[in-house]
C-alpha angles and dihedrals in degrees: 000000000000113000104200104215129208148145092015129159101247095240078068090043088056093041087059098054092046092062090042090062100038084053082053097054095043110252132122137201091236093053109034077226107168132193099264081059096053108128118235093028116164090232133151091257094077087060098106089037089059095049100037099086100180137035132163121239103212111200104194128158148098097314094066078071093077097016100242133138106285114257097335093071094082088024091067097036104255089115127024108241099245092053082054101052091046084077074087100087093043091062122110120139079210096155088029104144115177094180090057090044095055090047093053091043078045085046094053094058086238114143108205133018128201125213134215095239090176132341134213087277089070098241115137125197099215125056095273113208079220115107090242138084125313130163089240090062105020112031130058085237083077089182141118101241099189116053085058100055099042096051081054092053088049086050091063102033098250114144122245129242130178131198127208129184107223095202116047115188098204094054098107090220099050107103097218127067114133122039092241094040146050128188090229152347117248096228085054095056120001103169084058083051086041087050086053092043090048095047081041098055086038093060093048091048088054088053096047097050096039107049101003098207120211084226136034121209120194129185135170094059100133099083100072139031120258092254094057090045082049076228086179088053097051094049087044094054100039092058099039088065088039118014091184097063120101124209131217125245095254089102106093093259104327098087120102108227133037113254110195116176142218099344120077105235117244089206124034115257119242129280130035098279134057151141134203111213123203149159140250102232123356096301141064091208127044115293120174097186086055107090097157103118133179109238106236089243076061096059095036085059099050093040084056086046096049101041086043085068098048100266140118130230120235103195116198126208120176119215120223112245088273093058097243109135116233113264088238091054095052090040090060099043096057094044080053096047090041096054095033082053093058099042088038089130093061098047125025101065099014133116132233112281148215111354110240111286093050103071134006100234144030127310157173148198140218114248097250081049095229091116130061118200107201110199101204094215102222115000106308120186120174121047135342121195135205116195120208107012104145088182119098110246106226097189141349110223124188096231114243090017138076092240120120119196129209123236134183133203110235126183094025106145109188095224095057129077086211109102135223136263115258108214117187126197112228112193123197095255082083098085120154118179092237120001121351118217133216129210118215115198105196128194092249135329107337112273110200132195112213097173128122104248134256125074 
């Protein structure tokens, strides 16, 4: 909205402009936000999460007893509540290993890993000081879940991420709970919605001082509006006790990074930062019936498309209730770690490459963006061509392998700036079991022509 101002004291004037600049830093009156706090920031704390590439989602809890979708099974009426919450009583993380788990996330070259501390059903993983449901009161498991596993994930220098359902459709004083009912409306009583948002506050604090992750990861959000999650005050709150932790976008507009989910994005989301998560079959949770696995050339693909746009993959298994992970899931996650180890150059550290017209395929730089790292999606062999790379390429190496290859500039006329096309001979020696990549060393920072010919 415009304000049209005239004829002010000057004390008003000043005032003004005042507000004006604290909107622009971010802060509000309401808050106390400041601009250290503003979400999205380009600060050194994303650092890691920029360089990290890969990490692994983990949805665990009761309803991998009866192998239905997590919390929405009885939200949407294919189960009654109380048959879902009876999965209770199934639960017992019996063959539940962190420290396996944390070799296999290590394994899979993935830096980081994000846990589902509770989902929308209300169910926390670790013996919550809340009056609620938690697997150590109310489950045979009896166990905190968390503090193990995330003292594995520290052991082996993985960074920790904890997930936390917003909304949580068993908490008596949360106003949602089928999808065609709620218990009440919040202007109709707002102390029994100040009762939820305390509880609520209470449970991330927990998190936060317990286990400190390095990575927040909302969800549910969708429910409320930022003012009646106090969104401001989470993030407040969460980075007053760590000002390093980033938080995800499902905040209604205070998380750092974009999170889109299942679907690869054409175009790149907004913002510098962002991360596609997705699962391995059709389901976050286990699922038996669900044998519709991702090949690990699959995921392979979609982790080099992602990373080629400047994002990262979070990549979800779901543990079965005794805390074994399924064959297919582990199988995926050491191809992956096999084939991300051997490429390691062109993907852990790197930015986001050539802009769609210049290559075929995905692709990625170094940071210093002498180097471009060319990702020949299936098994190519002939030639490959990049169109408008002013640079000199010095050599063609095969990543993870001793092989050079030759290339030639073709279409070059000395009077244009426009520059030639750099064609490069791929033979079928170069054989990787999955996707070959190429490394580029160019004369300097890549200089790129994005004209449209002629003179």
């Amino acid at each position: 909205m415009k304000r049209k101002i005239s004829n002010v004291l000057p004390l008003a004037a000043l005032t003004c402009c005042l507000l004006v600049v604290l909107a622009v830093s971010g802060q509000t009156g309401v808050t106390g936000r400041d601009a250290s706090l503003q979400p999205g920031a380009d600060t050194a704390k994303m650092g890691w999460f920029g360089d990290a590439k890969l990490g692994i989602f983990i949805h665990y809890g009761i309803y991998a007893v009866n192998g239905i979708d997590e919390s929405w099974s009885f939200h949407n009426k294919k189960v009654t509540w109380p048959a879902y919450m009876a999965q209770l009583k199934g639960f017992t993380a019996s063959k539940y290993d962190p420290e396996k788990w944390a070799e296999l996330i290590k394994s899979s070259g993935a830096r980081y890993a994000v846990i589902t501390t509770k989902h929308h059903d209300g169910v926390a993983l670790w013996p919550t000081a809340q009056k609620h449901y938690d697997v150590v009161r109310n489950t045979p498991a009896k166990r905190d879940l968390l503090t193990p596993f995330f003292k594995a994930l520290e052991k082996n220098g993985i960074r920790k991420g904890a997930y936390f359902s917003l909304i949580d459709w068993s908490y008596p004083d949360y106003p949602g709970f089928l999808k065609d009912s709620s218990r009440y409306k919040l202007a109709d009583d707002p102390n029994r919605w100040k009762r939820f948002s305390n509880f609520n506050q209470a449970q991330i604090k927990e998190i936060s001082d317990r286990f400190n992750p390095d990575l927040f990861w909302f969800d549910g959000d969708w429910e409320h509006s930022a003012d009646e999650w106090d969104a401001a005050g989470i993030r407040k709150n969460i980075l007053t006790r760590n000002s390093q932790a980033i938080i995800n976008s499902r905040l209604q507009g205070y998380g750092d990074y974009e999170t889109p989910e299942q679907n690869t994005p054409v175009v790149r989301p907004k913002g510098k930062w962002w991360e596609l998560c997705m699962t391995i079959n059709d389901n976050w949770g286990f699922q038996p019936q669900d044998q519709n696995w991702k090949t690990p050339a699959e995921i392979i693909s979609i982790f080099a498309d992602a990373i080629s746009s400047g994002g990262n993959l979070l990549l979800d298994i779901g543990p079965r209730e005794d805390g074994t992970i399924p064959d297919q899931e582990v199988a995926v996650l050491k191809a992956l770690g096999e084939w991300s180890g051997k490429h390691s150059e062109a993907i852990f550290g790197t930015v986001g490459g050539l802009q769609p017209g210049h290559y075929y395929g995905p692709s990625t730089y170094s940071k210093d963006s002498s180097t471009l790292y060319l990702f020949l999606a299936g098994k190519p062999n002939g030639n490959i061509m990049i169109k408008g790379l002013k640079n000199a390429v010095k050599k063609v190496r095969v990543v993870g392998t001793a092989q050079t290859l030759p290339h030639k500039v073709v279409g070059k006329i000395s009077w244009s700036p426009v520059p030639g096309l750099v064609f490069i001979s791929v033979p079928e020696t170069v054989k990787d079991t999955y996707m070959s990549v190429l490394a580029l060393e160019l004369d300097g920072p890549i200089s790129l022509y994005g004209g449209k010919g002629g003179l």
